[in-house]
C-alpha positions as CSV (number, residue, x, y, z in Angstrom):
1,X,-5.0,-146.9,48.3
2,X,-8.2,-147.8,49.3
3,X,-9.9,-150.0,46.1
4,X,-12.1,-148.7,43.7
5,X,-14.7,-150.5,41.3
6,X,-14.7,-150.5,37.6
7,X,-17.3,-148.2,37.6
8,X,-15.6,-145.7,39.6
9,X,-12.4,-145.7,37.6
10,X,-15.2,-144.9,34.6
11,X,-16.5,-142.3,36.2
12,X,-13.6,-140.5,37.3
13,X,-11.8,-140.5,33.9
14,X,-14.4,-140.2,31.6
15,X,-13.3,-143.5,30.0
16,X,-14.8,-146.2,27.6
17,X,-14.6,-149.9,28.4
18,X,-12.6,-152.0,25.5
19,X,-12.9,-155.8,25.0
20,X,-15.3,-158.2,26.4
21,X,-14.5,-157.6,30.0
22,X,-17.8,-156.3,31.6
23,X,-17.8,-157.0,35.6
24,X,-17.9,-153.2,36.3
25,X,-17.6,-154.4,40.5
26,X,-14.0,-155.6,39.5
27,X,-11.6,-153.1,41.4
28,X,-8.5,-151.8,41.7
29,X,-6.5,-151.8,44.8
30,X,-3.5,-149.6,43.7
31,X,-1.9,-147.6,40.6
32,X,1.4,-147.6,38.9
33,X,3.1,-145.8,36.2
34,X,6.1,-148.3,36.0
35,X,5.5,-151.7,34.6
36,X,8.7,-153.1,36.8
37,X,6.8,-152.3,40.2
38,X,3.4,-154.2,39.4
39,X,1.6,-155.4,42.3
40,X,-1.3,-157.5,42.0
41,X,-4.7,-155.9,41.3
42,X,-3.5,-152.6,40.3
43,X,-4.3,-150.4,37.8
44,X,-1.3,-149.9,35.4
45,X,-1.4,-146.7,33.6
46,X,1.2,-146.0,31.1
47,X,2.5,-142.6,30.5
48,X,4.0,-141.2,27.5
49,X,7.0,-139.0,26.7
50,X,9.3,-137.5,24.3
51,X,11.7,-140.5,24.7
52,X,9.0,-143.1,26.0
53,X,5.5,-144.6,26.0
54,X,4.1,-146.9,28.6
55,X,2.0,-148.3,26.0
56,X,4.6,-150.8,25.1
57,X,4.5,-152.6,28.6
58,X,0.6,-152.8,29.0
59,X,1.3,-156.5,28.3
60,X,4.1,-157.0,30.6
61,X,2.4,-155.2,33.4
62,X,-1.1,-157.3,32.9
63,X,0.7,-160.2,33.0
64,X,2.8,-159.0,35.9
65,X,-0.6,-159.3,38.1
66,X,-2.1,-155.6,37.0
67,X,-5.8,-156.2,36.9
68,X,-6.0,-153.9,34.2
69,X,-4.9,-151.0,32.5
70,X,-5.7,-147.4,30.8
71,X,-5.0,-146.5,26.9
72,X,-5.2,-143.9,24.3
73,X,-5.8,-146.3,22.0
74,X,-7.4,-149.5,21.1
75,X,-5.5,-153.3,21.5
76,X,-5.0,-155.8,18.7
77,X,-6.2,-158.0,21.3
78,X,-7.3,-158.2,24.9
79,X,-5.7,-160.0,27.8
80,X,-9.2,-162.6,29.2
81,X,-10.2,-161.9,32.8
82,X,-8.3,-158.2,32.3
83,X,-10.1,-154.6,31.8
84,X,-9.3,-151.7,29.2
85,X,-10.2,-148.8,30.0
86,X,-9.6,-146.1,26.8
87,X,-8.9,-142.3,27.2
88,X,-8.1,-139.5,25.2
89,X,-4.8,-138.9,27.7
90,X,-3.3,-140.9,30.5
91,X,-1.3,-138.4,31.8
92,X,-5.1,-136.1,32.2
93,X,-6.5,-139.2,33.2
94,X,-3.8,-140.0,36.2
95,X,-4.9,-136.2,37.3
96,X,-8.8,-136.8,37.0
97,X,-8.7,-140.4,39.1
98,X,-6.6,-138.2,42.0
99,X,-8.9,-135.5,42.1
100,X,-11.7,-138.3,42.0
101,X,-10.2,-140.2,45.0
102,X,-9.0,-137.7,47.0
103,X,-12.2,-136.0,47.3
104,X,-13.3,-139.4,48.8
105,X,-11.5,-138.3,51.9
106,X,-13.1,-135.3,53.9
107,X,-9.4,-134.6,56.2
108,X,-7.3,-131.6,55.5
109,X,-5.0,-130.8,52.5
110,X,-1.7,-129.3,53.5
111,X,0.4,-128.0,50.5
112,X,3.9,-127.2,50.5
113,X,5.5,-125.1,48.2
114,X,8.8,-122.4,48.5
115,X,12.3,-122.1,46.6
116,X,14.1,-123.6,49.7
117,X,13.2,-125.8,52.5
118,X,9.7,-127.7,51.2
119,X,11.0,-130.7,51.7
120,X,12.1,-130.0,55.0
121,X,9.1,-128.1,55.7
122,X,6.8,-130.6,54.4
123,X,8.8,-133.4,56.6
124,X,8.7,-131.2,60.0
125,X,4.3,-130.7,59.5
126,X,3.8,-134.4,59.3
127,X,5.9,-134.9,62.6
128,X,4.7,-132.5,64.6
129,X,0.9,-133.3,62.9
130,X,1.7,-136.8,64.0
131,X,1.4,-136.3,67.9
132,X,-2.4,-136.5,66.9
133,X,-3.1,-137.5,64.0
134,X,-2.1,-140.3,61.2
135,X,-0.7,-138.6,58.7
136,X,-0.3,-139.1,55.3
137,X,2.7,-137.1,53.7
138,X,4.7,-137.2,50.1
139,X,7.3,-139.5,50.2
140,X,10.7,-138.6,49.2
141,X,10.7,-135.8,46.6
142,X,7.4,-136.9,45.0
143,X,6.5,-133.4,44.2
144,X,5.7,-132.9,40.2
145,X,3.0,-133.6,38.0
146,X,3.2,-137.3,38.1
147,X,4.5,-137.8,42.0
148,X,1.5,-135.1,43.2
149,X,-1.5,-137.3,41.8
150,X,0.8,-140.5,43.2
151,X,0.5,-139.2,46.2
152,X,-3.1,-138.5,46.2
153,X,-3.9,-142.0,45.2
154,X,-2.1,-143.7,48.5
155,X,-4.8,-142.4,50.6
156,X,-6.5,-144.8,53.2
157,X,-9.1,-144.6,55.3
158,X,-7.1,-144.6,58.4
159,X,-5.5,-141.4,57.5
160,X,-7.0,-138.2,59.3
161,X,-4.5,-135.3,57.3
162,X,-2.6,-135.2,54.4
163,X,0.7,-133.2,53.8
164,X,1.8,-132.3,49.9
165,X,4.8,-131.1,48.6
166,X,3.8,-128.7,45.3
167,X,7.6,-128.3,43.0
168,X,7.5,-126.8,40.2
169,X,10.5,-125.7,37.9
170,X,8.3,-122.9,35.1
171,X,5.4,-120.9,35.7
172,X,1.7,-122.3,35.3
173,X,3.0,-125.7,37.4
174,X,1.7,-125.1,40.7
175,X,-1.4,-123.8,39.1
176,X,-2.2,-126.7,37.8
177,X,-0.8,-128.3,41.1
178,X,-2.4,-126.2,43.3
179,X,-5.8,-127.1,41.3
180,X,-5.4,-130.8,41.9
181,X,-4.7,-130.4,45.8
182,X,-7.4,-127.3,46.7
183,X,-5.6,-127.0,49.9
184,X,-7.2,-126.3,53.3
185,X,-3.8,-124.8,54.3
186,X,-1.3,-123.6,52.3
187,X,2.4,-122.8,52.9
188,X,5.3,-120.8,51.4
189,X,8.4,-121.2,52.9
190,X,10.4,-118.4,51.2
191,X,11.4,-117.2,47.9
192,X,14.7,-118.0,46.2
193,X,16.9,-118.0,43.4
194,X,16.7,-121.7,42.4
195,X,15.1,-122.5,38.4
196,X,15.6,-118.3,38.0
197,X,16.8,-119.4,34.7
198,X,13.4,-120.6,33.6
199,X,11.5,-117.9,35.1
200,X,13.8,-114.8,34.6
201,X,13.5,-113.0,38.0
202,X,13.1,-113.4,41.6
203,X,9.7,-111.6,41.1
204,X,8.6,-113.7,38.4
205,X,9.3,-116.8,41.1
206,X,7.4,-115.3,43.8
207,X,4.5,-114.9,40.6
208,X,5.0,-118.4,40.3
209,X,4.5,-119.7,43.9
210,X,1.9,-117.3,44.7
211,X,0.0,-119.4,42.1
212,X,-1.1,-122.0,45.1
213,X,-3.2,-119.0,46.6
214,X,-5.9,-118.8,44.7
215,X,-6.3,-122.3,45.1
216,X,-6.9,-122.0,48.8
217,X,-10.5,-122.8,50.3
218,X,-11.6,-119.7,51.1
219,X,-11.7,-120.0,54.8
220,X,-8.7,-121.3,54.5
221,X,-5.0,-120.6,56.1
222,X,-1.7,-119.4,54.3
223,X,1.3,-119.8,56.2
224,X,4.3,-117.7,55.2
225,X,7.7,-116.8,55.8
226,X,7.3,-113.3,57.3
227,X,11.1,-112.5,57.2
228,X,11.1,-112.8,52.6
229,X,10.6,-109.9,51.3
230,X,8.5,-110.8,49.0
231,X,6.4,-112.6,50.4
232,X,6.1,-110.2,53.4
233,X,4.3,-107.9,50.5
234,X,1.2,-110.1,51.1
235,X,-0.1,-108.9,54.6
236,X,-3.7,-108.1,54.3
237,X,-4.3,-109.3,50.4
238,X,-5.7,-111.9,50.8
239,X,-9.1,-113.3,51.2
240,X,-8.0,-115.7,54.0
241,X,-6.7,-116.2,57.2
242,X,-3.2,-115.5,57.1
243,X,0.0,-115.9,59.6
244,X,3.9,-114.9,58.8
245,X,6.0,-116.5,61.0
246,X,10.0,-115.6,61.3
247,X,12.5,-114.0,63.7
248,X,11.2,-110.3,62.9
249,X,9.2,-107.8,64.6
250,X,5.4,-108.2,64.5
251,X,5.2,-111.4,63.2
252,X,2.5,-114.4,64.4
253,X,5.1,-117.1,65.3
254,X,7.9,-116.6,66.6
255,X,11.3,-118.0,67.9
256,X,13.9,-116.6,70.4
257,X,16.7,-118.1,72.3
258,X,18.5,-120.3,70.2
259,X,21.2,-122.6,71.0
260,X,22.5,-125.4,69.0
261,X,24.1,-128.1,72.0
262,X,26.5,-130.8,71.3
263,X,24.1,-133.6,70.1
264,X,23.3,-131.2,67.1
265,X,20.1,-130.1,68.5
266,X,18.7,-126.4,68.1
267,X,16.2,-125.4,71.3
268,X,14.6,-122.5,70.8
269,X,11.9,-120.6,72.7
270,X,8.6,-120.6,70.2
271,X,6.0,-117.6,70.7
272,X,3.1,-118.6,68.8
273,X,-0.8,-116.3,68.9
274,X,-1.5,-118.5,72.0
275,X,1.2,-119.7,73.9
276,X,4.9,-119.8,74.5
277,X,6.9,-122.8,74.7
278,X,10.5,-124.7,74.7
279,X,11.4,-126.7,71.9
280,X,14.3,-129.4,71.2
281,X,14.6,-129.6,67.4
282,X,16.5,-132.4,66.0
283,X,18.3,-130.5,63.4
284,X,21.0,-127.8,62.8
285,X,20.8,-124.6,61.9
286,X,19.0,-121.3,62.4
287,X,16.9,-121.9,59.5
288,X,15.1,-124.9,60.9
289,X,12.9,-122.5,62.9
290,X,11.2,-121.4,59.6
291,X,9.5,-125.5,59.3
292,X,8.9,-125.4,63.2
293,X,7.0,-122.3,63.0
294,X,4.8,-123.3,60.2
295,X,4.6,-126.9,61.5
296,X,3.2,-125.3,64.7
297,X,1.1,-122.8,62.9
298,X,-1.1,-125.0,60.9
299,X,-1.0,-127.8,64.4
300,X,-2.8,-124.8,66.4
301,X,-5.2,-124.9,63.6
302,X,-5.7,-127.9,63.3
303,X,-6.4,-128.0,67.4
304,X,-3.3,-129.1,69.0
305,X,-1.8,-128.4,72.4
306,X,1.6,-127.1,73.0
307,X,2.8,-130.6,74.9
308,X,1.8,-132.6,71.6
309,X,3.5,-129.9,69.3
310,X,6.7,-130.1,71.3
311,X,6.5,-133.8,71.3
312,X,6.4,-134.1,67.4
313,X,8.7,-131.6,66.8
314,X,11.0,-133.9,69.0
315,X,10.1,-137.0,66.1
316,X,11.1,-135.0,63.5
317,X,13.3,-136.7,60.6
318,X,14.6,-135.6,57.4
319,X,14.5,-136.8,54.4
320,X,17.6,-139.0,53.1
321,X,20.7,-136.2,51.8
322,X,18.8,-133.4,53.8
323,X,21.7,-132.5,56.4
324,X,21.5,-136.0,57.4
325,X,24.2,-136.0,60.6
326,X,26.8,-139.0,60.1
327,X,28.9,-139.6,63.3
328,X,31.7,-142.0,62.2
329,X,34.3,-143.7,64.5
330,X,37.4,-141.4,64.7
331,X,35.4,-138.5,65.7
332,X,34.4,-137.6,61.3
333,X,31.2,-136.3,61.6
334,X,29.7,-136.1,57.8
335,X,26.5,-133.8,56.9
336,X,25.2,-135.1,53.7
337,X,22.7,-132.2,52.1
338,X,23.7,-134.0,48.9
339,X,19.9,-134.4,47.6
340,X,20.1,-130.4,45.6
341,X,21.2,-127.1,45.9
342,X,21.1,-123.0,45.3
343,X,22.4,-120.1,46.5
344,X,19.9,-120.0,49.3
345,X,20.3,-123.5,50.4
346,X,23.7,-123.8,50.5
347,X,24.3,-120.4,52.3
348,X,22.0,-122.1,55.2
349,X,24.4,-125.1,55.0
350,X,27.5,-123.1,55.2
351,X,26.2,-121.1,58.8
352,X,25.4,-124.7,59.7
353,X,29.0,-125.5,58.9
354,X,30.5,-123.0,60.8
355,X,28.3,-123.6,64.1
356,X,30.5,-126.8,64.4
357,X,32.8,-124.6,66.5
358,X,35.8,-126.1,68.1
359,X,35.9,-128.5,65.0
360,X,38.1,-128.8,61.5
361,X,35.4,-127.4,59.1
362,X,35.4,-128.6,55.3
363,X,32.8,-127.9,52.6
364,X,32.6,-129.8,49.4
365,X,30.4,-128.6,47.3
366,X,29.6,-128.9,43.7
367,X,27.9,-127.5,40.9
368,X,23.9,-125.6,41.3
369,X,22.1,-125.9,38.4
370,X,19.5,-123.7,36.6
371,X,20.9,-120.5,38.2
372,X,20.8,-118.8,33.9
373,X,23.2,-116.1,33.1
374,X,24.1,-114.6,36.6
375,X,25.4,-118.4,37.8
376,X,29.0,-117.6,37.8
377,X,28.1,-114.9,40.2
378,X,26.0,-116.6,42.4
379,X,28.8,-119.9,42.8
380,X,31.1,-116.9,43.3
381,X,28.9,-115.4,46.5
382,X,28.1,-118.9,47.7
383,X,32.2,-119.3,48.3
384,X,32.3,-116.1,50.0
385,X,29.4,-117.4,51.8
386,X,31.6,-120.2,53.0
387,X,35.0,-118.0,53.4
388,X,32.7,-115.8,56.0
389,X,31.4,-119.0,57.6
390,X,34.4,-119.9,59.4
391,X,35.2,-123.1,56.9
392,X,38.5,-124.2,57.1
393,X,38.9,-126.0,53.7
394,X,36.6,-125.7,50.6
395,X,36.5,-128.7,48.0
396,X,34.7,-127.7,44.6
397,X,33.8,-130.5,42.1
398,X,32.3,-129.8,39.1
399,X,32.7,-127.5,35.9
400,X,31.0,-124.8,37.4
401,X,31.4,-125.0,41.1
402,X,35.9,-123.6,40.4
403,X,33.4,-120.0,41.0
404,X,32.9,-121.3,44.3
405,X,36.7,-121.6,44.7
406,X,37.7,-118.7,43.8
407,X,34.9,-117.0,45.6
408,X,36.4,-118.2,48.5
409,X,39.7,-117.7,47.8
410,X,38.9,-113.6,47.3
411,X,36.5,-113.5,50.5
412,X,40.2,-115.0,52.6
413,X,39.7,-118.5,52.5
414,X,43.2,-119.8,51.2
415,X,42.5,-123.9,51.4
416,X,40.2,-123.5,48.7
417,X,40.6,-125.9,45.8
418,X,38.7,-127.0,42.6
419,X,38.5,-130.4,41.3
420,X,37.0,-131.1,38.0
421,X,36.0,-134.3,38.9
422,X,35.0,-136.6,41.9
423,X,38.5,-138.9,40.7
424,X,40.5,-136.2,40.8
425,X,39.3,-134.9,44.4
426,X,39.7,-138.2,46.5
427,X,43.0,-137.2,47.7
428,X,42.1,-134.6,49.0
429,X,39.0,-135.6,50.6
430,X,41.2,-139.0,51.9
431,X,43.5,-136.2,54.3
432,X,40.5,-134.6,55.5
433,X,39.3,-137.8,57.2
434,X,41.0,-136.9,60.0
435,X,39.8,-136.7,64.2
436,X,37.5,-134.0,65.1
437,X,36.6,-133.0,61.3
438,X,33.0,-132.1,60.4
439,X,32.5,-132.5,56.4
440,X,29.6,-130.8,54.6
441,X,28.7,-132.6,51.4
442,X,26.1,-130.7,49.1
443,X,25.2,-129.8,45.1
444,X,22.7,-130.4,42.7
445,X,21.0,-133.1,42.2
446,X,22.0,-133.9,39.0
447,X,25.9,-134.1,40.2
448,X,24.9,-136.8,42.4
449,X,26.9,-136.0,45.3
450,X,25.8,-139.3,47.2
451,X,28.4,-140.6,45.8
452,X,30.9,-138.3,47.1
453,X,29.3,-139.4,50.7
454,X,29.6,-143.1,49.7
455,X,33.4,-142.8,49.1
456,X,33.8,-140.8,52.5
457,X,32.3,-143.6,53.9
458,X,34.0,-146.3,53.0
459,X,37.3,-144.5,53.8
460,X,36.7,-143.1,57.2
461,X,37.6,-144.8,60.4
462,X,35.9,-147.9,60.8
């Protein structure tokens, strides 16, 4: 974050000084919301929730090095040499210093929203954007109502693009989102199944993520999966420039010739408005042409040349526990997806899975959350999903993921067990830790399946 004055922070929240403190050139060089990562000179500004306010650690923080803080309310007494800076929400005023700040910045805003593959998406546009450019992207899964603004506020000068992931979990949230970022470019990377117990219907989710559009500059581009059917529904609706890319007929961006070789690389042919050209991604499965196709979408907007394209799509990383590859001694290869899950996702992971021909194939997956009254059927499909794959063995932990087992179990897959618990599947995981096994580990977040990957690790083949 680049600093700003006193009299900035004022004018960007609306707020009124409290105290004695009046140097209104004293700055800020940085915010936090959490009173145990104070850095000196930043401005500490303390949420509240249902189970929490941030209130209670404006002292800690201030004497933690904060140069000073914002509040809903006024102090029995005031830190000397600190500012207070009162407003009628800090949660509205977090959102109000964001859109402040980034509006400082004259670069692009590129914003990332879709039920599957943001993340991914979002990670693939910043290293193919980073051929040219420096780029500044959300870290990790920084993608709500507090991460968003966060993000915003670690703009510096030296940056020339940005790249925002928009989540959301109930309508109205990437409205508000949306609103924050005004996008010059906005993508949508499919529609899906996952928080369908919030929002009711698949159509009410594409309602939802449809909500970034109207946010979009108005010369503008949207970017869109042009193989969803829903969001297919969108050629020639809207006010700006639009491009669908996919594997279909018709569409602007295109990819053909796919092969995945043995250093788990996919290379694909890419057909894009203006040129053609080979690409080495550093990723598996089929689905990763959806994040190089937008990635090279919105570079060609921005300017770029096929030869720097190609090169970032070659310095493409994912984000921890998203198909991270793990070779291990012994020939175990691990693919940790373990960071969250749907039916969408993990039917991606399980063609992954079963493109690791010539190998022992085992999935272990656990429960998806959020999926409301149909989730029995959907854990049900995604073992069929896996049964159809080509898996060899299927591991489900978790109360809800014994639908997956059985699942597979009908679709032919007879190595298909259920475990209530990670204690009670470690046997069974220890004899699959065997020579020329590849071992998909993936569920919701909230099962933290990391820990599934941390015991494979420290029992495989050192």
């Amino acid at each position: 974050m680049e600093a700003l004055t006193l009299r900035q922070l004022l004018e960007a929240v609306s707020g009124t000084l409290l105290g004695d403190f009046d140097n209104l050139d004293a700055t800020a060089a940085e915010v936090s919301t959490d009173s145990r990562s104070i850095t000196p000179g930043c401005l500490f500004i303390p949420l509240e929730g249902e189970r929490f306010d941030g209130h209670s650690f404006i002292g800690a923080a201030l004497e933690a090095g904060a140069a000073g803080c914002l509040t809903t309310r006024e102090r029995e007494s005031y830190q000397p040499g600190k500012f207070y800076v009162k407003v009628r929400s800090t949660q509205r005023a977090l959102w109000e210093l964001a859109q402040y700040y980034k509006r400082l910045f004259p670069i692009p805003f590129i914003a990332v929203t879709g039920s599957v593959g943001k993340t991914t998406t979002k990670d693939m546009t910043a290293a193919v954007l980073g051929a040219k450019f420096c780029v500044h992207k959300t870290e990790g899964n920084f993608n709500n109502g507090i991460g968003v603004p966060l993000t915003l506020l670690k703009l510096e000068r030296r940056h020339q693009v940005c790249v925002v992931e928009l989540g959301m979990d109930h309508a109205g949230e990437i409205d508000s989102l949306g609103r924050l970022v005004e996008p010059d470019m906005a993508l949508i990377t499919n529609i899906g199944d996952a928080h369908i117990e919030n929002l009711g219907s698949r159509e009410n989710i594409f309602r939802a993520k449809c909500e970034l559009l109207p946010h979009l500059k108005g010369d503008g581009l949207a970017v869109l999966n042009g193989d969803d059917p829903l969001l297919s529904t969108l050629r020639g609706t809207l006010p700006q420039r639009a491009v669908f890319v996919g594997s279909g007929e018709g569409l602007d961006y295109t990819a053909c010739d796919l092969n995945t070789d043995s250093a788990g690389r996919l290379s694909c042919r890419i057909k894009t408005p203006r040129s053609q050209f080979e690409a080495n991604i550093p990723a598996l499965g089929s689905h990763m042409i959806y994040p190089t196709l937008m990635a090279a979408a919105v570079a060609e907007a921005l300017g770029m040349a096929p030869d720097e394209i190609v090169r970032g799509i070659g310095a493409f990383l994912p984000t921890k526990m998203r198909m991270n590859i793990i070779r291990c001694k012994g020939d175990v290869v691990i693919l940790n997806d373990a960071y969250n899950a749907n039916p969408q996702s993990m039917r991606a992971a399980a063609a992954v899975l079963g493109d690791a021909q010539g190998r022992r194939r085992v999935a272990v997956v656990g429960d998806m959350k959020e999926l409301g009254p149909g989730s029995e059927q959907f854990h049900r499909a995604v073992g069929g999903y896996f049964a159809q794959s080509g898996a060899d063995r299927l591991i489900a932990i978790g109360e809800l993921a014994r639908f997956m087992a059985d699942g597979a179990k009908a679709a032919g897959l007879e190595q298909s067990d259920y475990f209530p618990t990670l204690d009670g599947a470690k046997n069974a995981l220890l004899r699959e830790l065997r020579a020329g096994v590849t071992i998909l580990v993936k569920a919701s977040r909230s099962m933290a399946f990391e820990k599934v990957v941390d015991f494979l690790l420290a029992n495989a083949p050192q």
